[in-house]
C-alpha positions in Angstrom: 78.3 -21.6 226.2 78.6 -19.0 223.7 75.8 -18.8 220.9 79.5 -18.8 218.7 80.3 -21.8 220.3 77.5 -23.7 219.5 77.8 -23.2 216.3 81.4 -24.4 216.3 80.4 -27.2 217.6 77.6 -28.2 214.9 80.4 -26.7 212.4 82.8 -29.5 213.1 80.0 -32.4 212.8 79.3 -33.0 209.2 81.5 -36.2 207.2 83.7 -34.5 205.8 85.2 -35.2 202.0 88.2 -33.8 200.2 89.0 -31.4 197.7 92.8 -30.9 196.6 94.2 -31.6 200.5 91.6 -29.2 202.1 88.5 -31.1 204.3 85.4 -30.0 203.4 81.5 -31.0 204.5 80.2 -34.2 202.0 77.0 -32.1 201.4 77.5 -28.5 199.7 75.7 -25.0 199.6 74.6 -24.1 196.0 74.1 -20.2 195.9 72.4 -19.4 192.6 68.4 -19.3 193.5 69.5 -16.6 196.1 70.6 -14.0 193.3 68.8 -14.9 189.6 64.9 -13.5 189.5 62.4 -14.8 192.3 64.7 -14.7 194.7 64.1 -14.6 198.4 64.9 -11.4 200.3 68.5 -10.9 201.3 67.7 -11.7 204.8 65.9 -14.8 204.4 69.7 -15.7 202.0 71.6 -14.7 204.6 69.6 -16.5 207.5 69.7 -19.8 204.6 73.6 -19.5 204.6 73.5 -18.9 208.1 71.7 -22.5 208.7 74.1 -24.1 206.4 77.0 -23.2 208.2 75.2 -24.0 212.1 74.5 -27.5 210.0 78.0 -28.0 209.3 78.6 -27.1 205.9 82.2 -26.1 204.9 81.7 -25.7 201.3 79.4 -22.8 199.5 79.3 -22.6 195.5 79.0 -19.3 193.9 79.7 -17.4 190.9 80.1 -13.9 189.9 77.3 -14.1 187.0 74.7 -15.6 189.7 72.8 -12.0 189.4 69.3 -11.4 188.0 68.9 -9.1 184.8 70.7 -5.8 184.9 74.1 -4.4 186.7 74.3 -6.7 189.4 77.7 -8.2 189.0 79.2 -10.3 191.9 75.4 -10.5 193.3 76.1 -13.8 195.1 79.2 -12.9 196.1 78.3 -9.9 197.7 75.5 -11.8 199.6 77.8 -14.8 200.6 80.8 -11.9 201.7 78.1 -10.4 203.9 76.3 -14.1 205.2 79.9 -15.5 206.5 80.9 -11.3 208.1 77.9 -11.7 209.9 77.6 -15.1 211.0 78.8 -15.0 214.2 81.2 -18.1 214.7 84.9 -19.2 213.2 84.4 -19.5 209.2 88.5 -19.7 208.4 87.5 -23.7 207.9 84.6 -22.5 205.0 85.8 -22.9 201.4 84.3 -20.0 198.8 84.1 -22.1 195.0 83.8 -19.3 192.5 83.7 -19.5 189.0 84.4 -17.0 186.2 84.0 -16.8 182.3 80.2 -17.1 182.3 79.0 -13.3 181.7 75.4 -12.2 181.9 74.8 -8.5 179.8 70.9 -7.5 180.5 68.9 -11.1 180.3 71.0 -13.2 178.4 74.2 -15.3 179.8 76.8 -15.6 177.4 80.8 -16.5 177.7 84.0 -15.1 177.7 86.9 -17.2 178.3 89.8 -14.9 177.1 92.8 -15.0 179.6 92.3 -10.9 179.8 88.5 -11.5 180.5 89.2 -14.3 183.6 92.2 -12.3 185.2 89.9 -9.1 185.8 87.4 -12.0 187.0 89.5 -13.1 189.8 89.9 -9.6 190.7 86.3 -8.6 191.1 85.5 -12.1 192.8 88.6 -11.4 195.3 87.2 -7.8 196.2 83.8 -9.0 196.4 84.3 -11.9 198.7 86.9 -10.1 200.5 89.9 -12.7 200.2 93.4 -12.8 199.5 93.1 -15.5 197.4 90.1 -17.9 196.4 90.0 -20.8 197.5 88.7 -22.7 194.5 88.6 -21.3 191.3 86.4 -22.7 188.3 86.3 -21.8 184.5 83.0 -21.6 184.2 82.2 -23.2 180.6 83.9 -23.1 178.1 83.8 -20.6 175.5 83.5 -21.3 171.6 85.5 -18.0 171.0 88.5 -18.9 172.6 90.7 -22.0 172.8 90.0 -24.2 175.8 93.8 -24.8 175.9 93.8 -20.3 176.6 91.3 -20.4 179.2 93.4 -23.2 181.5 96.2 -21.9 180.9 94.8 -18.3 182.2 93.8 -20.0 185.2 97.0 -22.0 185.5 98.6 -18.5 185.9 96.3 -17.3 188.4 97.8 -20.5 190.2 100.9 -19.9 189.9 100.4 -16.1 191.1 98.8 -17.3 194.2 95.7 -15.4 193.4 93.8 -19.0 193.8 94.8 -21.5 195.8 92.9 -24.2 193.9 91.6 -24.6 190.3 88.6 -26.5 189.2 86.4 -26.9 185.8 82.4 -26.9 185.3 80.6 -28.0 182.6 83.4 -30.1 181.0 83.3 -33.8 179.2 86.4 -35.8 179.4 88.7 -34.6 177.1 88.5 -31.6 178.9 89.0 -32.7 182.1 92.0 -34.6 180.4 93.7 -31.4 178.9 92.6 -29.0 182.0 94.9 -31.6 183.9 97.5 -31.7 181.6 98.0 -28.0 181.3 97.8 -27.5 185.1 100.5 -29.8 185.8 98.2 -32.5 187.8 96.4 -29.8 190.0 93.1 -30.0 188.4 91.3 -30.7 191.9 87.9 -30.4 191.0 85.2 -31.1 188.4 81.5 -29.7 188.6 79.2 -30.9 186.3 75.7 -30.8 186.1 73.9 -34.7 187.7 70.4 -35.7 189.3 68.7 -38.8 189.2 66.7 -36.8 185.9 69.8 -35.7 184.1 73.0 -38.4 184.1 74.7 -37.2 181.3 77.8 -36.9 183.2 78.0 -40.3 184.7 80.9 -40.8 182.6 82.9 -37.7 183.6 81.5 -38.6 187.4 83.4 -41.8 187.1 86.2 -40.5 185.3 87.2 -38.0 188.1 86.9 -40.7 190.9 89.8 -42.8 189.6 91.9 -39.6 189.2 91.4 -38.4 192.6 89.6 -35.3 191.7 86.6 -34.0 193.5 83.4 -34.0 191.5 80.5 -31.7 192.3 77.3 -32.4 191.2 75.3 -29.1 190.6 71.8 -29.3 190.4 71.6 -32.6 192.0 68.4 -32.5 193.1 66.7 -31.7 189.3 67.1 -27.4 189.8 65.3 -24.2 191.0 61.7 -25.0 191.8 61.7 -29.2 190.8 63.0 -30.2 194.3 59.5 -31.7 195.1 58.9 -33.4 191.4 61.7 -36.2 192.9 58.6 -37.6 195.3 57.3 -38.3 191.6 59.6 -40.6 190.9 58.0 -44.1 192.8 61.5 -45.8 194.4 62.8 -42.8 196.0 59.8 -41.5 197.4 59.3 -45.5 198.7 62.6 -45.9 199.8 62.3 -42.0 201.5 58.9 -43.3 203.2 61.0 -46.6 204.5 63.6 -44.4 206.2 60.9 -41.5 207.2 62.8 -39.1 205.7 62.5 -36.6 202.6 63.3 -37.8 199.0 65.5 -34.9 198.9 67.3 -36.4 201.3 67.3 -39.7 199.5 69.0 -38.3 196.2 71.9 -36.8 197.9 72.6 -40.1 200.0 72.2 -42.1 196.6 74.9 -39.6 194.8 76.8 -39.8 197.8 77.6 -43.2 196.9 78.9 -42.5 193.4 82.1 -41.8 194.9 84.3 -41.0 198.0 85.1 -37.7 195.9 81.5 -36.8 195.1 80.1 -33.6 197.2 76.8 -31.9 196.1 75.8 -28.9 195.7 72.2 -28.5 196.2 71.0 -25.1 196.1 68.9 -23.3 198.7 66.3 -20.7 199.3 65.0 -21.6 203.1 66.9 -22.7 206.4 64.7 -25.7 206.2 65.9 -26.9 202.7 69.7 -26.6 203.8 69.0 -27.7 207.1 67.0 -31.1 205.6 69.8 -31.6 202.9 72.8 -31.3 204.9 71.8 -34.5 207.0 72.0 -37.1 204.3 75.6 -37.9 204.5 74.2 -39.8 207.9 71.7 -41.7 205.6 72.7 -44.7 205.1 71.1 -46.9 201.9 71.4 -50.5 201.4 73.0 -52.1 198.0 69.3 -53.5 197.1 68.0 -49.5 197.6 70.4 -48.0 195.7 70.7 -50.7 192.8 66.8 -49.4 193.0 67.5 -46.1 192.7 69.7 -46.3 190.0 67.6 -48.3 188.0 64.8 -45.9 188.3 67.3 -42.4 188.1 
């Protein structure tokens, strides 16, 4: 057997959730700590993104502001473009999340959600990732400056041109996520919002999504860059981790699992080991009492 078919294989094993009517892995790949400052090498990315996808993930989050300070537009991107050329097995089944309208000029991030702005961001992500149309598309965040109702509708254009293929929304509360829906039409087919057992300010929005059948994505879900290890701090899930002999990590995305059928993190990643340990807890399986436990202490 082929070293390509091996992967294939280990690509087809992972639960599987939906977003819109495409089949993706339950468990994400979050690409941000690979491109802002402290990053890992470019090889050590691309042999990270390279574990994801021998593990079975389908789905890889990106944006085209995940760069470090300077000219370095499309950073992640680039990096992803080149992880999936290289990779060495089938990767038509992998869907690329994007986002645009979140701008980063020297150190500071700032926004731009002006239809002009997000229809030359859909072109750079397009070149950069080397697609003929994305296959989710996220407004980034919103953008004080211009009217939330402008900013869908730009992307409800891009639908229509068949320059994305799905459209999503990040960082939005519900009435958002009510108007993004109404001014798509009903094809608002995912929400990603920031939720970890240290930050539930979207619980709301998390619930909200589930009864209208749209796919939430928890960014950050295990507390951010460099606080993945503070979760063994917090007593029930590094108790209920040592019950199952597993990693707490491992524990949090099994308990935001259950939030939802719809729910698919997006942890981010800087090792093979990370991805590797993170993309088996859609096999964990916690009992009512453990994650009534967990919630209580989240």
């Amino acid at each position: 057997m082929r070293a390509s078919d091996v992967r294939l294989c280990r690509n087809a094993d992972m639960k599987q959730r939906t977003i819109g009517d495409v089949k993706v892995s339950a468990i994400g790949l979050g690409g941000l700590p690979m491109s802002l400052e402290g990053r890992p090498d470019a090889d050590q990315s691309i042999r990270t993104i390279h574990a994801a996808l021998d593990a079975g993930v389908t789905l890889i989050d990106t944006a085209d502001a995940y760069q470090s300070a300077g000219d370095e537009v499309g950073h992640n991107e680039y990096l992803i473009s080149r992880a999936l050329a290289t990779w060495g097995g089938d990767t038509s089944n992998v869907l690329i999340a994007t986002k645009g309208g979140h701008v980063r000029v020297g150190e500071e991030f700032t926004l731009d959600g002006s239809p002009a702005h997000l229809r030359r961001a859909v072109e750079g992500s397009l070149k950069r990732l080397g697609l003929e149309a994305i296959g989710l598309y996220q407004f980034h965040r919103p953008d004080p400056d211009t009217p939330y109702a402008d900013s869908i509708g730009a992307i409800a254009e891009l639908l229509d041109a068949g320059k994305i293929r799905m459209a999503g929304i990040s960082n939005a509360n519900i009435e958002q996520i009510h108007q993004a829906q109404e001014i798509l039409g009903g094809r608002l087919m995912a929400v990603s919002n920031q939720y970890s057992p240290v930050f539930r300010s979207s619980l709301d929005e998390l619930r909200l999504t589930e009864k209208m059948g749209i796919a939430f994505l928890p960014w950050m879900p295990l507390g951010g860059i460099g606080k993945a290890g503070e979760l063994a701090g917090i007593s029930a899930f590094r108790e209920v981790a040592k019950a199952h002999d597993v990693s707490p990590q491992r524990v949090t995305l099994a308990w935001i699992l259950a939030h939802g059928e719809r729910v698919i993190p997006i942890p981010g990643a800087t090792r093979p080991e990370s991805i590797t340990d993170n993309a088996k807890a859609p096999e964990l399986t916690l009992t009512p009492e453990e994650l009534a436990r967990l919630d209580q202490a989240a």
